[in-house]
C-alpha positions in Angstrom: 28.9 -9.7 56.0 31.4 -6.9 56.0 29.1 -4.9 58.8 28.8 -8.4 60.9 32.6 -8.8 61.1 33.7 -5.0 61.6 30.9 -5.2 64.8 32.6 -8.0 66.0 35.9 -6.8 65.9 34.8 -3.5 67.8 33.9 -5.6 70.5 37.1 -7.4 70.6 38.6 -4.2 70.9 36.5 -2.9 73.2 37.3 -6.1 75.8 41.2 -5.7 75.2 40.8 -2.2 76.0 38.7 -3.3 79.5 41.4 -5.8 80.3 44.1 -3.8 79.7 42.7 -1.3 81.8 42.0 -4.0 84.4 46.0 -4.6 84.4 46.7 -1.2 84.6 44.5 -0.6 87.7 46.2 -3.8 89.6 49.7 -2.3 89.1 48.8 0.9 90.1 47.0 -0.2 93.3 49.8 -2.7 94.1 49.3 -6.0 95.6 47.7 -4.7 98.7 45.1 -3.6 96.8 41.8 -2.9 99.1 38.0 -3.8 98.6 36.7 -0.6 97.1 39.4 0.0 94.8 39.0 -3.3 93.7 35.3 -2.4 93.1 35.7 1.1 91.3 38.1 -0.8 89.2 35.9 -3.6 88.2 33.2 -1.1 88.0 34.7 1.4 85.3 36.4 -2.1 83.3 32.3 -2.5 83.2 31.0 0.7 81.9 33.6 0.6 79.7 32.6 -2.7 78.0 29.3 -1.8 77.9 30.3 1.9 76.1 32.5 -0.3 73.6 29.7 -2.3 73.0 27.0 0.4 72.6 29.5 2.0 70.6 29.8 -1.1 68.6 26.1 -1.2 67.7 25.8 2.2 67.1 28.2 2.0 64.3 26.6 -1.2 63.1 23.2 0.6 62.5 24.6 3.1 60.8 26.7 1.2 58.2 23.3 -0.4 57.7 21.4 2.3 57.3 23.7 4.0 54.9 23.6 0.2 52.9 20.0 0.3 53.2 20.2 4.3 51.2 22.6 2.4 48.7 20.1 -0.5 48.3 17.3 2.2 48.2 19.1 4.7 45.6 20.1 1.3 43.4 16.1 0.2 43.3 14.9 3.7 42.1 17.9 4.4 39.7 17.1 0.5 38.2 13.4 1.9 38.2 14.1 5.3 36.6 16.1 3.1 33.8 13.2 1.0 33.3 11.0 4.3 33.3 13.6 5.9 30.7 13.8 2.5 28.4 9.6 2.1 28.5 9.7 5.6 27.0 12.2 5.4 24.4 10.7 1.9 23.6 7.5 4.0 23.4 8.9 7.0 21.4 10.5 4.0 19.0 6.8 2.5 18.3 5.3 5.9 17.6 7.9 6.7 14.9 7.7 3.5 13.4 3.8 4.2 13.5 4.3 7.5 11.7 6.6 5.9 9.2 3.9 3.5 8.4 1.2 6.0 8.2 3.6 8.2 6.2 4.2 5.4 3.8 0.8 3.9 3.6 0.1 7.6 2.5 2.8 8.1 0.1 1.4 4.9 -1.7 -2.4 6.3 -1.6 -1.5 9.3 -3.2 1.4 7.4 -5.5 -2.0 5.2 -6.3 -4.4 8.0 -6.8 -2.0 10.1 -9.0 -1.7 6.8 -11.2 -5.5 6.7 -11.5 -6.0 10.0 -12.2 -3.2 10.3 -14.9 -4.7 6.9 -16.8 -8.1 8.2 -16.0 -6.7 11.5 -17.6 -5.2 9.6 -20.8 -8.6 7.2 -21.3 -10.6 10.3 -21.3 -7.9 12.6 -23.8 -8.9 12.3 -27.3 -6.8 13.4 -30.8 -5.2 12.1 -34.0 -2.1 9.5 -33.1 0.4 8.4 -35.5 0.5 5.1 -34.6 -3.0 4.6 -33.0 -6.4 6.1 -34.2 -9.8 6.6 -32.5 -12.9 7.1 -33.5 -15.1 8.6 -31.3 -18.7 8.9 -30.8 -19.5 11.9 -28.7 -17.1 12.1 -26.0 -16.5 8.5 -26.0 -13.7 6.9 -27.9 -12.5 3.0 -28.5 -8.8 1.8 -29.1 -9.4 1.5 -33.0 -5.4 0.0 -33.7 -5.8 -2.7 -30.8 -9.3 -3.2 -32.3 -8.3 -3.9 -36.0 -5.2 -6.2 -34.4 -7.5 -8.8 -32.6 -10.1 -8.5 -35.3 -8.0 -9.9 -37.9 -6.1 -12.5 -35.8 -9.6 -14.4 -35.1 -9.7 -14.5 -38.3 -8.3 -16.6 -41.4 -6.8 -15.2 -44.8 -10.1 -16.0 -46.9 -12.6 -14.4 -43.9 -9.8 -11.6 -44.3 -10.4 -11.2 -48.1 -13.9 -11.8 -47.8 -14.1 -8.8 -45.2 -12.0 -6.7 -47.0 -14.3 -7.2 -50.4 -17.3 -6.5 -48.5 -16.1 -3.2 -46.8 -14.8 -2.1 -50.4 -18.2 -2.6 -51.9 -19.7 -1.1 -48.9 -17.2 2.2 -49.4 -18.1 2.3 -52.9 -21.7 2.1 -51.8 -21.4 4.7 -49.1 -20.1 7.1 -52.5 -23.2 6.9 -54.4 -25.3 9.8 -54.4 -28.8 8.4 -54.8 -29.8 7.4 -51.4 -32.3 4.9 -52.8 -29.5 3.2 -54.7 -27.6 3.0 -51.7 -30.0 1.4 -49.4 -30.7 -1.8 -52.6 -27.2 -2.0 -53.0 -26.5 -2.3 -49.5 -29.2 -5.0 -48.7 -27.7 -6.8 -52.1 -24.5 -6.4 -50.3 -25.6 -8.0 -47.0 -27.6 -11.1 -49.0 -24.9 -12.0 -51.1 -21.9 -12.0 -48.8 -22.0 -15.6 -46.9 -19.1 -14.3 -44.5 -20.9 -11.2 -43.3 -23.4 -13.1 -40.6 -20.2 -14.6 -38.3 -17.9 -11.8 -39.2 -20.1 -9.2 -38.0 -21.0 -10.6 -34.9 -17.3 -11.2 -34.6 -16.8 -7.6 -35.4 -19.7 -6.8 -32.7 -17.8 -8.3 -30.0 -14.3 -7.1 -30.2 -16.0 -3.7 -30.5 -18.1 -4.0 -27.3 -14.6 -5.4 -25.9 -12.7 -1.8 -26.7 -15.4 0.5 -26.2 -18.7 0.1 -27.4 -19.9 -0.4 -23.2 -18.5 3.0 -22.8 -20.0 5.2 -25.6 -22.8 7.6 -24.7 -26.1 6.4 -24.5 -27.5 8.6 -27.2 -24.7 7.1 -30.0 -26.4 3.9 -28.0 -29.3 4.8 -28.7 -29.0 6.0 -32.5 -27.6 2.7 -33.6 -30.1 0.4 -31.6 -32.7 2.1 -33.6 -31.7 1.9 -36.7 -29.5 5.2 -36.6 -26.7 3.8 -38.6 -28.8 4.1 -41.4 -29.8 8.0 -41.0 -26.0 8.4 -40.3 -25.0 7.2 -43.7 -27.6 7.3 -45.5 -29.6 9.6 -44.8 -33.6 9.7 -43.5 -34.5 7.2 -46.6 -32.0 4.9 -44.8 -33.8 4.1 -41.9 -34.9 0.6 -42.5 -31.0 -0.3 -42.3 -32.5 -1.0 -38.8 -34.0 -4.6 -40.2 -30.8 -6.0 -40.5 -30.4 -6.2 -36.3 -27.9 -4.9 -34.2 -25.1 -7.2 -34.6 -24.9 -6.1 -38.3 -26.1 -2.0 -37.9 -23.5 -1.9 -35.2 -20.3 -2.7 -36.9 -21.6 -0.5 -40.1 -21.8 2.4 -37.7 -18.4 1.4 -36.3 -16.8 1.2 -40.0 -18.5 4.0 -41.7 -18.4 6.4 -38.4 -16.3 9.2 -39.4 -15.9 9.4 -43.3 -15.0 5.8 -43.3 -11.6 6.2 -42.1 -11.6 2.6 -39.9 -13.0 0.9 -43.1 -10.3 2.1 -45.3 -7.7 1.4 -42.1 -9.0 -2.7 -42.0 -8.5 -2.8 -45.5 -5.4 -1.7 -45.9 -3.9 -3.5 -43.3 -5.2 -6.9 -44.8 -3.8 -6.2 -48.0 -0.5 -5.2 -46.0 -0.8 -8.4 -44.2 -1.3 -10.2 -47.5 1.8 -9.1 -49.5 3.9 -10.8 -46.3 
C-alpha cells in the first residue's frame, strides 16, 4: 500500500514539474511565440513525463524487490526457528529417553541387589538368638516361625498331648539299647491317640518352611525309612512302617540332638503358665 501511494505521488510530481516547465517556456518565448518553439517545448514537457514516470516505476520495483528480500529473509528466519525448536524438542525427548532408561536401570539393579541380598540371607546359615535352624545338609527351615504356627493350629490339650509324646520320645531317644528303643517307640506311636492328626499337621507346616527345599539325599534318607538309622541306629530301620507323615516329623524333631523337640516343649509349657 505504502509502495502504491509513494508511485503515485512521484507521478504527481513528475506532471507539476512538466507543467511548470510548460509555464516557464510560454513566458520565456513571450506571446509571439512561433510553431517550433511551441513544438520543442511541448516536446521536452513530454520526455520529461515520460522520465518522471519511468523514474517512478523504477523506484516502485525496487521498493518491491527489497519487500520481497524482507518477505524472503522473514520466511527462512521463521523456518530456521522451526528448524531450531524441532531440534531442541528433539534433544528434550532424547533426554527424557535417557532418564527413563537410566531409571528403569537404577530399579533393575535396585531389584537385583534386593534379590541377591535375600537370596544371600535364605542361603546363610548359624546359631540366632532369637531364631533357630536346623538344617539338613545345606538346606535349612525357619524353625521359630515353624514352632509359632504349629502350636496356633492347635488347642491346649493337642498342645499337652504333643508335648507328652515328644518327652517320652526324648526319653526314648536316651536309652541305650537300640532294641528297647525301637518297642518303646512303636508303644509310643500305638498308644498316643493325638499323634495320627498332629503329625500330619506337623508334616505340613514343615513342608510349608522348608521341607520342599532340603536336599534330595535328606529326601531321600527319610522317605526310606532313614529317620530310623538316624536315631536309632541300623536295627531301627523298620521305623519306616510307620509312613512318611509320621517318620518325617521324627526326623524333623530329633534332627540335631533333639534341640527342636526340647524348643516345642518348652514353649508349650511357657505358653501354659500364661
Amino acid at each position: 500500500m505504502l509502495r502504491k501511494f509513494l508511485f503515485y505521488t512521484e507521478i504527481i510530481l513528475t506532471v507539476l514539474v512538466t507543467f511548470v516547465f510548460l509555464i516557464a517556456w510560454m513566458a520565456f518565448s513571450g506571446p509571439q511565440m512561433h510553431v517550433a518553439e511551441t513544438f520543442a517545448g511541448l516536446t521536452i514537457a513530454f520526455l520529461i513525463l515520460v522520465l518522471g514516470v519511468l523514474w517512478a516505476r523504477r523506484r516502485l520495483r525496487r521498493r518491491e524487490a527489497a519487500a520481497e528480500a524482507l518477505l524472503r529473509e522473514a520466511e527462512l528466519a521463521r523456518q530456521r526457528a522451526e528448524e531450531e525448536q524441532r531440534i531442541r524438542e528433539a534433544w528434550e525427548e532424547e533426554v527424557r529417553v535417557a532418564e527413563r532408561e537410566a531409571k528403569w536401570q537404577t530399579e533393575r539393579e535396585e531389584r537385583l541387589r534386593r534379590a541377591t541380598e535375600s537370596a544371600r540371607r535364605k542361603s546363610s546359615t548359624g546359631p540366632r538368638s532369637t531364631k533357630s535352624s536346623e538344617a539338613v545338609g545345606s538346606q535349612s527351615f525357619d524353625a521359630r516361625a515353624f514352632i509359632d504356627e504349629l502350636l496356633f493350629e492347635l488347642d491346649e490339650q493337642e498342645q499337652l498331648a504333643l508335648s507328652d509324646w515328644l518327652k517320652r520320645l526324648l526319653e526314648i531317644r536316651e536309652l541305650r539299647s537300640t532294641n528297647k528303643k525301637v518297642r518303646s517307640l512303636g508303644a509310643s506311636l500305638k498308644s498316643s491317640r493325638a499323634l495320627s492328626p498332629v503329625a500330619k499337621l506337623v508334616l505340613i507346616k514343615l513342608k510349608k518352611h522348608g521341607w520342599d527345599d532340603l536336599g534330595g539325599i535328606a529326601k531321600w534318607t527319610v522317605a526310606a525309612g532313614g529317620a530310623g538309622l538316624l536315631l536309632f541306629g541300623g536295627a531301627g530301620a523298620g521305623i519306616a512302617a510307620f509312613g512318611g507323615a509320621i517318620g518325617v516329623p521324627l526326623f524333623v524333631v530329633f534332627g540335631a540332638g533333639g534341640a527342636l523337640a526340647g524348643t516345642i516343649v518348652q514353649e508349650i509349657e511357657r505358653r501354659s503358665k500364661k
